[in-house]
N, C-alpha and C positions, 0 to 999 in steps of 0.2 A: 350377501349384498348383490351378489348377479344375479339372480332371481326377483329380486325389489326391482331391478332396473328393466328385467325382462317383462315384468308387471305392470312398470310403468311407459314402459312403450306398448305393451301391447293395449293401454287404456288409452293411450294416445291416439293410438292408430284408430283404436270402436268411436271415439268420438268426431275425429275425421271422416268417418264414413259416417257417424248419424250426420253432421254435421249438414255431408253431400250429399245426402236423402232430402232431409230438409230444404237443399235445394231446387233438388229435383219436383218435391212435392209443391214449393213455392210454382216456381216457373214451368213445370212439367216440361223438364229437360229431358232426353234420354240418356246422352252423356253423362251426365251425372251421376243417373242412375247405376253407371256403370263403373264411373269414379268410386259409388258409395261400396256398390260388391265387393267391388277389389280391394279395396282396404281392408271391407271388412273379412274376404279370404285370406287376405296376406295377413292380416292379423288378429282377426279372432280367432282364426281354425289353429292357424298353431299352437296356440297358447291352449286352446282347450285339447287337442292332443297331447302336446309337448309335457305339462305341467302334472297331468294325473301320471303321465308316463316315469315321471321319477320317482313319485311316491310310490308307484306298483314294482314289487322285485317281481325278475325274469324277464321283463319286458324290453325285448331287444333295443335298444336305444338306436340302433343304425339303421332299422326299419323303420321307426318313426321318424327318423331326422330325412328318410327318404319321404315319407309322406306328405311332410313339412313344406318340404324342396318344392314338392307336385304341387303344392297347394300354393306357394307362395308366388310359382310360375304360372298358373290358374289367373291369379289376382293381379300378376302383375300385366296380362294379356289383355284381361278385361281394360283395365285403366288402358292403356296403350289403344284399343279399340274406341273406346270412348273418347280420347283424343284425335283419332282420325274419322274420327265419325261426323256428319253434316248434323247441326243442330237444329 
């Protein structure tokens, strides 16, 4: 059941970010643009790390949950930038 839910947030979040593309592409924001990244690092990257990493044995799970980390701080820098950012 934690896996469905992890699923379904992580499809929440890739459509957030096309969503903020389509923003971007409407109005040629760059904020936006930068909104759409971060979403979609903070939530597509880990799901395509995170998810093969269980089905693979020997695959350090604390090394990926560190990559995860990186990446979700990545995404959430960008967003954070594009909200201080001049439009």
């Amino acid at each position: 059941m934690l896996q469905v839910a992890e699923l379904f947030g992580a499809l929440l979040g890739l459509f957030v970010a096309y969503q903020a593309y389509r923003g971007y592409r409407r109005n040629d924001s760059r904020p936006m643009l930068f909104i759409a990244v971060g979403f979609a690092v903070i939530m597509g990257v880990p799901a395509l790390l995170f998810v093969p990493a269980l089905f693979v044995p020997g695959v350090p799970l604390l090394g990926v949950q560190g990559v995860v980390q990186a990446f979700e701080i990545i995404g959430l820098l960008c967003i954070i930038y594009a909200l201080r950012m001049e439009s």
